[in-house]
C-alpha positions, 0 to 999 in steps of 0.5 A, a space after each residue: 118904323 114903317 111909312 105909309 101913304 094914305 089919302 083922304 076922300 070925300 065920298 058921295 059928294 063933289 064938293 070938299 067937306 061934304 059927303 062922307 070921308 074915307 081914309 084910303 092907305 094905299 100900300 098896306 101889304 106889311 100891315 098885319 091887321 091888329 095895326 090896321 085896326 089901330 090906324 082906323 082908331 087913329 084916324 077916327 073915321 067911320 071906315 078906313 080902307 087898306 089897299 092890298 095886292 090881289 089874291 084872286 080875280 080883282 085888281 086889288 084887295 082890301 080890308 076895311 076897318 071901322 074904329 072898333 071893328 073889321 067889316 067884310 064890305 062897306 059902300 061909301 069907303 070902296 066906292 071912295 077907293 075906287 075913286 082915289 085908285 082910279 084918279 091917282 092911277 095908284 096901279 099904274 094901267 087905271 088910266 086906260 081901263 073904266 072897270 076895277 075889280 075890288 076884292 073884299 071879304 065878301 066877294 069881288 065888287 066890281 066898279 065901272 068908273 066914270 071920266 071927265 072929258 079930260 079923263 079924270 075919275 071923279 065918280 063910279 058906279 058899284 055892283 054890290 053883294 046881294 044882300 039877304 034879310 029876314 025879320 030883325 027880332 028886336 025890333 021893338 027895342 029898336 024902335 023904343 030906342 030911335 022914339 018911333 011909334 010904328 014904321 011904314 014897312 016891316 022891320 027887316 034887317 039886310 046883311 050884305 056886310 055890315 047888317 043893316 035895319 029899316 024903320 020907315 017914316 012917314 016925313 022927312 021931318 019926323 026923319 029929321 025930328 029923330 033924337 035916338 037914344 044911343 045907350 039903347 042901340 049900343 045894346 043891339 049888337 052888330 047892326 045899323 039902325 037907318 031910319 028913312 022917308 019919302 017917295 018915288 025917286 027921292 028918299 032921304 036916309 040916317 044911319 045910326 050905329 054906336 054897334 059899329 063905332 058910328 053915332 050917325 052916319 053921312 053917307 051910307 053907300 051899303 045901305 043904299 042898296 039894301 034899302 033900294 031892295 027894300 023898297 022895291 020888294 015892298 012895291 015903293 019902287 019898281 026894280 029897275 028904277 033908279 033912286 037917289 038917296 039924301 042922307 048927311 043932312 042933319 048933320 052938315 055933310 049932306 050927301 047924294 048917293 043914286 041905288 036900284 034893284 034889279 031882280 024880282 021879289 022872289 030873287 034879286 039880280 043885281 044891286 048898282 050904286 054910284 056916287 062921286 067922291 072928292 080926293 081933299 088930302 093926301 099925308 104920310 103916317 109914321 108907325 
């Protein structure tokens, strides 16, 4: 029987039992990933995250792992190891640096990690994957299944990932209104329904995935840059522009998430998301 530490952080937020919470093991190196998949069910959060010596130019690797599946990135379950990596100093050298390197399946993420005076880590910023996106071919499915009419952008999928749709809005009541029929997004596999609403700086974001082992989501750090990319190649935003994005609300873990776009239409540059996040237990599992 093998004993690892693990800590829990509330991610997208700085108040405990708010945002989104992320389980972080953080010596993973003798856990194949069939257990790894077996822990993620047992914790029974959206993402657990696996922490693992580096193998090429990041200070640390991870695997992550929804209740049902492996995902090559995710935004608020990183971004939430960071956090945890950087406060508890886990590394050992966190203490002099404000970077971290992250290897995931999908390339190195870097974190710039931000300190209170007393030099504390309680939030950071995240380069993302760029994401690629084409039209989503069932689109019309999914609309029937979220109840919604029309959407006020064309409905794209963004993979940097997890593959992400975007159906927009016209309120954020009619957002907040929503009561998808789960059954019918089951049926649409490997994707992420986010339904979003508002303008200029201020968006408000619900993410539904049962594809993933998630009925609705509080706060989600991937999809945040894909739908800053999203606005701003449909002209809502500028690139450049900083957004910040509500999401968790309906479902008592309001969270805050900040994402911009940097780039053109014709080719984006850089993806930035940031956050704060909250350490709210620490335990041992025993398998």
């Amino acid at each position: 029987m093998g004993t690892y530490e693990y800590a829990v952080a509330d991610v997208f937020t700085d108040v405990p039992l708010q945002g989104n919470p992320t389980a972080v093991f953080l010596d993973s190196a003798d856990l194949p990933p069939e257990r790894m998949q077996q822990i993620a069910q047992e914790m029974h959060l959206s993402e657990t995250v696996f922490v693992l010596p580096a193998e090429a130019d990041g200070d640390v690797r991870v695997r992550i792992f929804t209740p049902v599946n492996e995902l090559p990135f995710a935004g608020h379950p990183t971004l939430g190891t960071a956090i945890v990596l950087g406060e508890l100093n886990v590394l050992g050298e966190l203490q002099a640096v404000d970077t971290l390197r992250m290897e995931t399946a999908k390339g190195t993420v870097q974190f710039d990690l931000e300190r209170t005076p007393g030099g504390r880590v309680g939030a950071a910023s995240m380069w993302q994957p760029i994401p690629t996106w084409e039209p989503y071919e069932q689109a019309d499915e999914l609309l029937a299944g979220l109840g919604v009419a029309a959407s006020t952008l064309p409905v794209e999928v963004h993979d940097n990932g997890p593959r992400h749709v975007f159906v927009g809005l016209d309120s954020v009541a009619a957002l907040s209104a929503l009561e998808p029929d789960q059954r019918v997004l089951a049926r649409l596999p490997n994707m992420a329904a986010n339904c979003f609403a508002g303008s200029g700086s201020h968006w408000r974001l619900r993410m539904f995935s049962p594809a993933y082992g998630v009925v609705e989501d509080a706060a989600t750090g991937s999809a945040a840059g894909s739908l800053a990319v999203h606005l701003a190649r449909h002209g809502l935003i500028g690139f450049g522009e900083w957004i910040e994005i509500l999401q968790g609300v309906e479902i008592g873990r309001p969270s805050t998430m900040r994402a911009r776009a940097c780039g053109t239409p014709e080719g984006i540059e850089s993806v930035q998301v940031a956050g704060s996040a909250v350490i709210v237990g620490r335990g041992t599992l025993h398998v």
